[in-house]
N, C-alpha and C positions, 0 to 999 in steps of 0.2 A: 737903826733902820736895817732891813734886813738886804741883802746882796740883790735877790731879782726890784725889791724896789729901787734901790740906787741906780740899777740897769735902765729899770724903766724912765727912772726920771732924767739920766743924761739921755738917754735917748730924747725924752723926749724935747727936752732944755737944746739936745741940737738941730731937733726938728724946725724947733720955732727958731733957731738963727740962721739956719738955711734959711729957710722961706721969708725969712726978714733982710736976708742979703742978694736975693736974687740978682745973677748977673754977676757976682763980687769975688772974686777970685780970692782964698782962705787959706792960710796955711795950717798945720797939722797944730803948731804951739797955740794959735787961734782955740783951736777946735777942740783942743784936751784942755785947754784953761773951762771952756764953756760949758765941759762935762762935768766941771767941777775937780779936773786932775787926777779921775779915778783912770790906771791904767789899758782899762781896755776899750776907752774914748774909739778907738778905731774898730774896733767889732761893731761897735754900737753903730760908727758911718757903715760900714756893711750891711747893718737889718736892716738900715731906713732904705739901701739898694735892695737887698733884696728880700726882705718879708715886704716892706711897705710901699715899695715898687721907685722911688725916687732915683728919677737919672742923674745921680751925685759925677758928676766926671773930673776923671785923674789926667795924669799923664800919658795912662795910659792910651786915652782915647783921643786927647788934642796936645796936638806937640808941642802948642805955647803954654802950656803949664808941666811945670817942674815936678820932680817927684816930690811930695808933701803938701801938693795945691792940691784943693778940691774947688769944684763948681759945679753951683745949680743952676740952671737955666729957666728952667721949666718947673712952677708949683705945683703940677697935676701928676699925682703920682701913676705909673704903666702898672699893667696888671703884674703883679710878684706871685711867686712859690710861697705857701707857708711851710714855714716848718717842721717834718713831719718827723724825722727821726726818732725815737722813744728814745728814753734815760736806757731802757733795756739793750736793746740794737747798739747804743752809743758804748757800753758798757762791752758787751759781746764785740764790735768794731775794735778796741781801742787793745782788752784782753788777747784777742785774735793775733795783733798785728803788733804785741809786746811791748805796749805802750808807746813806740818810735814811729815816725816819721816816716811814710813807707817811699816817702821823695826823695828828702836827702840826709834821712837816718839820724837824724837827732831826736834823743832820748826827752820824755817828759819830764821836765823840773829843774834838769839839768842846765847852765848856760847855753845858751846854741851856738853853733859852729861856726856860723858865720857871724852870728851879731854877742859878741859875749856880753856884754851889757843886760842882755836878756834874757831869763829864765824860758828852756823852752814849754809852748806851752801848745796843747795837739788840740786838734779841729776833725770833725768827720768832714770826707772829701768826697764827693763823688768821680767814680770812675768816668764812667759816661753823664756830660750834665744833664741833669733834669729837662732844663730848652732843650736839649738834642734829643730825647726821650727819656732819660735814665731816671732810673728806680730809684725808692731809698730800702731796698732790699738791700740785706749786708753782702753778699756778693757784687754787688755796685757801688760799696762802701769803700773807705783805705783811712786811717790814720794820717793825717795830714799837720805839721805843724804851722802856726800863723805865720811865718814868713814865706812856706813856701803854697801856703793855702791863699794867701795874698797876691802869689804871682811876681813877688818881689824879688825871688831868688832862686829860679826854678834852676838850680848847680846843677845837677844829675843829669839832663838832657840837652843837648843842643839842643841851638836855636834851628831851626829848619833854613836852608842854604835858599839864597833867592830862583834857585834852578826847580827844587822841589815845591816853592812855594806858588809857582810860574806853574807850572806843573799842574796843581791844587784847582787853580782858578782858574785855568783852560779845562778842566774835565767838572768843573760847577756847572748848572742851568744857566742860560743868557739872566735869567732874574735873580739868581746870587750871584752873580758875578756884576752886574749893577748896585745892590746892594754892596757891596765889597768897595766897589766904584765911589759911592755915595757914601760911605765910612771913609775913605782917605779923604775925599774931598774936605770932609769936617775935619781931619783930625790934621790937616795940609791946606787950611784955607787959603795960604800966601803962596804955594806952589803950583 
């Protein structure tokens, strides 16, 4: 079988266990057994976020789940991005930017620096995302590898201090700043 089939079929093998778990909080060994144990089980949770629109939530977004929990709530998928990037652009991005990590400089194929268990392996990133406006021109492009295109390890940059981040949301609309409001409240329902 060839590799975009395998792709498509743990995708789609996690589509239907999401939607048959709804409400059921999952963890990661769940969810790469489901795909069949093929390595990049966790890109695949990515399309179904973002080509096929499903609000998959991490820990990112609610604070009673751990890193490696996922949850679906909601069967109806939100409108998604496709995928626009070309094999060309991705090729031209990745040449450009010398095959590394333009975050936190880890080379392709090599171990990566903070997880050596793991071959690193590069993603195109946008600079500006797409929701916020951004292009998939390659100057809105960067070489990004899966851990820190994940968000799992962004090393390179501070976290932004709660002074700047106070900052941020006093200079937002009264209606992103309720928005913002209504994101902590989910993500802090006990608070």
């Amino acid at each position: 079988m060839s590799r975009g089939k395998n792709s498509q079929g743990a995708r789609a093998m996690l589509r239907a266990h999401f939607l048959a778990n709804l409400g059921r909080i999952m963890a990661s060994d769940e969810l790469r057994q489901v795909a069949g144990n093929i390595s990049e089980w966790a890109r695949r949770v990515r399309e179904l976020r973002t080509e096929e629109g499903y609000q998959i939530l991490t820990h990112n977004d609610r604070s009673e789940l751990k890193p490696g929990d996922y949850l679906l709530e909601n069967p109806k998928p939100q409108p998604a991005f496709e995928r626009a990037v070309s094999k060309e652009t991705r090729a031209f991005v990745l040449d450009r930017n010398g095959f590394t990590c333009q975050q936190c400089g880890a080379v392709a194929g090599e171990p990566h620096p903070y997880d050596p268990s793991r071959k690193t392996r590069l993603h195109i990133g946008h600079v500006i995302d797409k929701s916020l406006g951004g292009t998939d021109d390659p100057s809105n492009l960067r070489a990004l590898c899966s851990i820190c295109n994940e968000g799992a390890a962004n090393l390179t940059f501070d976290r932004p201090s709660l002074a700047k981040l106070l900052v941020q949301v006093r200079r937002a609309t009264a209606s992103d700043q309720r928005e913002v409001l209504k994101w902590l409240r989910l993500k802090f329902p006990r608070d």
